[in-house]
N, C-alpha and C positions, 0 to 999 in steps of 0.2 A: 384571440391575440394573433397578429400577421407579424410573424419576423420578417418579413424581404425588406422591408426599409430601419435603418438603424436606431435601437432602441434608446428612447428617453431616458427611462427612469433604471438604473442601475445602484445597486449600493458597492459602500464602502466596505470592507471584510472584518470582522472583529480578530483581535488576534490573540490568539493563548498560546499557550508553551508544548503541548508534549503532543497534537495531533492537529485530523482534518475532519471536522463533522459539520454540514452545511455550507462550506464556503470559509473554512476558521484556517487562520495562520497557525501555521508550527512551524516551531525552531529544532534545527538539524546540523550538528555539525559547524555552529556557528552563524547558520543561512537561515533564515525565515524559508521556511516551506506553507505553502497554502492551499491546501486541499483548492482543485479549481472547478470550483461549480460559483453559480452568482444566487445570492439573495437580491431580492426587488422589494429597497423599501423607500427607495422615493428621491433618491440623489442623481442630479441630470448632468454631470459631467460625466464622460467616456473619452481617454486618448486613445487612441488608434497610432501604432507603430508600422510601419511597413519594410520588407525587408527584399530584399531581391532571393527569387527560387529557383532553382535549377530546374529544367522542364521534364529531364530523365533521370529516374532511377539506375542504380548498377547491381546488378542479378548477382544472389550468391555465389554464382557460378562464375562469376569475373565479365561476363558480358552485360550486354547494354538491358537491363531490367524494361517493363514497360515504361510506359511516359506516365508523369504525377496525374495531367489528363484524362487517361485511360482509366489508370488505379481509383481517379475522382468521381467518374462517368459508370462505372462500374459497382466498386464496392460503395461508393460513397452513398447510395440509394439505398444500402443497407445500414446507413447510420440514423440516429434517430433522436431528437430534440424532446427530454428529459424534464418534466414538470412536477415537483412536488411537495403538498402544502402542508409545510409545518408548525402544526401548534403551538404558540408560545406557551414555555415552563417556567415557573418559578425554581424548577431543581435545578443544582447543579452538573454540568455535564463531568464524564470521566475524565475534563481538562482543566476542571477548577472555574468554569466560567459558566454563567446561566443562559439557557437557551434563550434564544428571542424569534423562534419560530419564522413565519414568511413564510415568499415563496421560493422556492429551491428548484434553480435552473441547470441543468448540467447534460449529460450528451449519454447515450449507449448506443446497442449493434447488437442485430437480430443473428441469431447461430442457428437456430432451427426452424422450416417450414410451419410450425405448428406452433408457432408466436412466442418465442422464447427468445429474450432480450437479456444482453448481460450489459452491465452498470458499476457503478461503485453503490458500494452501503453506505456512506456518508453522501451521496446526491439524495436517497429516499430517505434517510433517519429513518425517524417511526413512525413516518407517514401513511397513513393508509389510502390516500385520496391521492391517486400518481395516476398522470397521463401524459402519454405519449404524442411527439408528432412525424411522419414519414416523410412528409412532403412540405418545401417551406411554406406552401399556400396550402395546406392541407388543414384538417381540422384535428382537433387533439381526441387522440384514441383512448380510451378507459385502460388502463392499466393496473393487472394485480402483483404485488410483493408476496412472491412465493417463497423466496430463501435469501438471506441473508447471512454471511461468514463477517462481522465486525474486524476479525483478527487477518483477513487478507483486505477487506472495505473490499468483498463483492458482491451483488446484488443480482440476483435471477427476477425478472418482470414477466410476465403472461398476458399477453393480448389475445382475442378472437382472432383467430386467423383470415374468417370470412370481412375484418374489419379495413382490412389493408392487405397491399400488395408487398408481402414479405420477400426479401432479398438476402439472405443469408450470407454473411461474408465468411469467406475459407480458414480456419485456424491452423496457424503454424505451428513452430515448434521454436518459447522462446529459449531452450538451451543448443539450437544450434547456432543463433547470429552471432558474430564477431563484433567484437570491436573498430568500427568505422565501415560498419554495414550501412547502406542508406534506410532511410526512415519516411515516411509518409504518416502526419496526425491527421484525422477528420474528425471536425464535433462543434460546439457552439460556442467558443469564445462572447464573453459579453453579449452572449444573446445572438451574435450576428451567425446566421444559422450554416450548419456545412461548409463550414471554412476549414480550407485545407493547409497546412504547412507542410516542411521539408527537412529535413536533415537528418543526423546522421547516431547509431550505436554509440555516446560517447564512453560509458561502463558496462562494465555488468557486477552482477552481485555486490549493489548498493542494497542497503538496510534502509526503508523506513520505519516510522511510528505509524502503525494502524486508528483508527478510530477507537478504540477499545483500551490505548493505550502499551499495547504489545509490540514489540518487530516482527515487520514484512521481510521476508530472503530474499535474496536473488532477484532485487530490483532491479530493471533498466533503467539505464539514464541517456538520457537523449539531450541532444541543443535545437530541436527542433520545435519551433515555438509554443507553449503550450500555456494556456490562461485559463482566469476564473471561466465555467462555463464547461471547458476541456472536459471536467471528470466523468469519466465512464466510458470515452469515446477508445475509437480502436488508434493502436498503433501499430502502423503497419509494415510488413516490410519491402522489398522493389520487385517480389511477384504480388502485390495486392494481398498477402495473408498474414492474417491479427498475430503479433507476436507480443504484445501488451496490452496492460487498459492505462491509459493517460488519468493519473490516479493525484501527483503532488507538482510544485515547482518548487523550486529555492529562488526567493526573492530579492536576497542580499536587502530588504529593508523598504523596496519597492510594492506594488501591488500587482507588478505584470512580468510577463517572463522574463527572464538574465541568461537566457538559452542552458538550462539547466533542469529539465523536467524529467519525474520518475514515474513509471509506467511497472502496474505488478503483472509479471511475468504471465505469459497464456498457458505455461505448461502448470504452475498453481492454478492455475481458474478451471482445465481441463477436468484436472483431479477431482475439483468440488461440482463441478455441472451436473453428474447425475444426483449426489445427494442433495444440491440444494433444488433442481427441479423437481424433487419430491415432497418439498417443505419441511426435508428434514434439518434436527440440528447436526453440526459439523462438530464431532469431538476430539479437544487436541490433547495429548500428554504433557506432563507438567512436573517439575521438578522441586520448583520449589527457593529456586535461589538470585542471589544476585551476586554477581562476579564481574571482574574487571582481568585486562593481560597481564603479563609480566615480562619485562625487560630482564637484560643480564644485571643491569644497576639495582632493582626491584630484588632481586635473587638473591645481589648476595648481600644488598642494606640486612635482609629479611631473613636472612640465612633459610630460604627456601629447597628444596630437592631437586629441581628443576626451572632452568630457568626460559621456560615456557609452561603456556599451561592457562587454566583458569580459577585465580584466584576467590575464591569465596569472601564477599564483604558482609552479606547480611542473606541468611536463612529464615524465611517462613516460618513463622509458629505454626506447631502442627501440619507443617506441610510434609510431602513427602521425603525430602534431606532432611529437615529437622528429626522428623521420626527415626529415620535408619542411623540419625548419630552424626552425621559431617558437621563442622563447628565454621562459626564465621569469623572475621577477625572481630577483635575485640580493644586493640591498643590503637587511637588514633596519634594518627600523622602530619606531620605540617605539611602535606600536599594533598593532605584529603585522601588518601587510602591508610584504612585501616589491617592493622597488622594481627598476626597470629589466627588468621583464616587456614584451612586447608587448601591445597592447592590441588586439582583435578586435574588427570593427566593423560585417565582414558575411560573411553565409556563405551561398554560392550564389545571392547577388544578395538576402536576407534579411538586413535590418538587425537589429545585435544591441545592441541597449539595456540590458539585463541578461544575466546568467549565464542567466536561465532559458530565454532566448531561446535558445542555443546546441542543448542538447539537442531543440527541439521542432523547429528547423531540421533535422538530421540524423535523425529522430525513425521517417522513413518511407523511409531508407535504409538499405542492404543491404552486410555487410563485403565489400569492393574496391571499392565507389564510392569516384568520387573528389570533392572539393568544392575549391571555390574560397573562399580565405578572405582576404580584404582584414583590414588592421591597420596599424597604427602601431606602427612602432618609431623611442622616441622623437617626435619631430613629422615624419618621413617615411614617406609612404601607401606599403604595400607589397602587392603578391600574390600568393600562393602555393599551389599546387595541392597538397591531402593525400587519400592513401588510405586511407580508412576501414578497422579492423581490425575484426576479431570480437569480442567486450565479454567480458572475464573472467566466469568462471563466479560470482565471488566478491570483496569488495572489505573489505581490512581495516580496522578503525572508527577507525583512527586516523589515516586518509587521506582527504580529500576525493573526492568522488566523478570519477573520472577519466575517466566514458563521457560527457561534457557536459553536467555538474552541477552541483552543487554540494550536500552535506551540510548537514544541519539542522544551526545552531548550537549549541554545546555548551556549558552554561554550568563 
């Protein structure tokens, strides 16, 4: 298969509700998000958008960054075109929808001399038969799936080093870019191989849905064009080093960018590089609940203790709150939050302000830790010691997220 001339057969993306596994829509906050890798199964329309790109990057430092050129000529040789064939299942996926297998196109970038590629886990699924390409006219390299984390969707691949001429691209650090830092994507959009876009840090610390059904932290969000194909590929900043993986888009209802794409963070993927180059599994702590904020109107309809915090809707059987005693609400409401939950307010001497604070609290704990969790139930301050559980391999879409989340709103 020669990508340099523009590909025929592309498909159309199936869409479901709460994630991205193969190429699958999910809805976010309103916006269809679409994991961006491409399935090929036989439809020959492709639009092509064109946008005008600025030819210079601007350096953290306030001066003139390299040129997109350089950054393309350079690291772009370390990016790498994503092949991988998925079985069709009769099961259902952890999105309510049944697999229909293909082939699975999407984009990654070599980190180490010694042929170690990083990806998203939703470009390989459960593929075992993944190959790579370095070169648009080159030939596809055997590639093995050494580790997989479902709950960030990132993928470690393993090549023969003697197979190709490895280029390693330089990793950054995504907690120091700013907000309206320039950006540089390299990856495979619809197949058209190493195509590069441009723009700019639009957020930081967006939440998505992982493949597994859990939230991602500390997501980037870029307007920098990113499409089916994109997943895996680097995103870079205006010295040429990876501060993302080009991971979802928000579609607004479309199938191609709305300049609104989220990229999981390098300093996550940093963290998992040595364990998942080992094939090992990744284990995260788990609490066990589902919770939503709390307003000052929430507080005192509810005669809560505080009016911040994390409300508790619904607790785990046998999970780890269920067992230490925290109670969920139990009186519903005409707005869909149920009442006479405990409300959470710190954990392990971390004050929790939102839902989102919970997870990053427990974030760098280990299943059997214990934590100490202060709340209100009702207007009386309580404390209560929970043991952290091991996080499900998998979370069904039709549940909020119960490892100390909270799921993208579903319209």
């Amino acid at each position: 298969m020669n990508d340099t001339t523009p590909p025929q057969k592309r498909s159309s993306i199936p869409t479901f509700l709460a994630g991205a596994l193969g190429g699958l829509l999910v809805l976010v906050l309103g916006a269809a998000l679409i994991a961006t890798d491409v399935v090929d199964t036989g439809d020959d329309t492709t639009t092509v958008e064109r946008t005008a790109l600025p030819t210079r990057a601007v350096s953290d430092s306030g001066g003139d960054g390299r040129t997109v050129a350089d950054i393309y000529k350079q690291e772009g040789a370390g990016v790498v075109f994503v092949v991988a064939q998925q079985e069709a299942s009769s099961e259902t996926s952890p999105f309510g929808t049944p697999d229909g297998g293909g082939e699975a196109t999407g984009s990654g970038f070599v980190v180490d001399k010694d042929g170690t590629i990083v990806t998203n886990a939703h470009v390989v699924g459960e593929a075992e038969d993944v190959q790579v390409r370095f070169k648009e006219d080159g030939d596809l390299v055997d590639a093995k799936v050494v580790g997989t984390d479902p709950s960030t969707d990132v993928a470690v691949l393993k090549v023969d080093p003697s197979d190709a001429d490895l280029q390693p691209l330089p990793l950054g650090s995504s907690g120091d870019t700013q907000v309206g830092d320039a950006v540089v994507a390299i990856g495979n959009p619809f197949g058209y191989t190493r195509s590069v876009t441009t723009g700019i840090v639009s957020a930081k610390q967006r939440q998505i849905t992982a493949p597994n059904g859990f939230s991602i932290e500390n997501v980037i969000q870029t307007d920098a064009a990113i499409n089916p194909g994109n997943s895996g590929g680097p995103l870079l900043d205006a010295e040429g080093r990876v501060i993302g993986i080009n991971s979802q888009i928000a579609t607004g209802g479309s199938q191609g960018s709305v300049g609104i794409g989220f990229a999981v963070p390098i300093d996550t993927v940093k963290d998992l590089l040595p364990t998942l180059k080992q094939g090992e599994e990744i284990e995260r702590a788990y609490i066990g609940i589902e919770m939503i904020g709390v307003t000052e109107d929430i507080a005192r309809d509810f005669n809560l203790g505080a009016d911040q915090g994390a409300l508790i809707q619904k607790v785990v059987p046998d999970g780890p709150a269920d067992k230490a005693g925290l109670r969920a609400g139990g009186t519903s409401t005409g707005d869909g939050i149920r009442a006479g939950g405990d409300l959470i307010i710190e954990v392990n001497g971390e004050e929790i302000e939102t839902p989102d604070d919970l997870p990053a609290a427990i974030a760098d704990l280990k299943p059997g830790d214990d934590v100490e969790v202060v709340f209100y139930r009702g207007d009386e301050r309580k404390t209560v010691k929970v043991e952290l559980a091991k996080r499900p391999t998998s979370l069904d879409s039709s549940q909020q997220d119960p490892g100390g989340g909270t799921l993208p709103d579903l319209p």
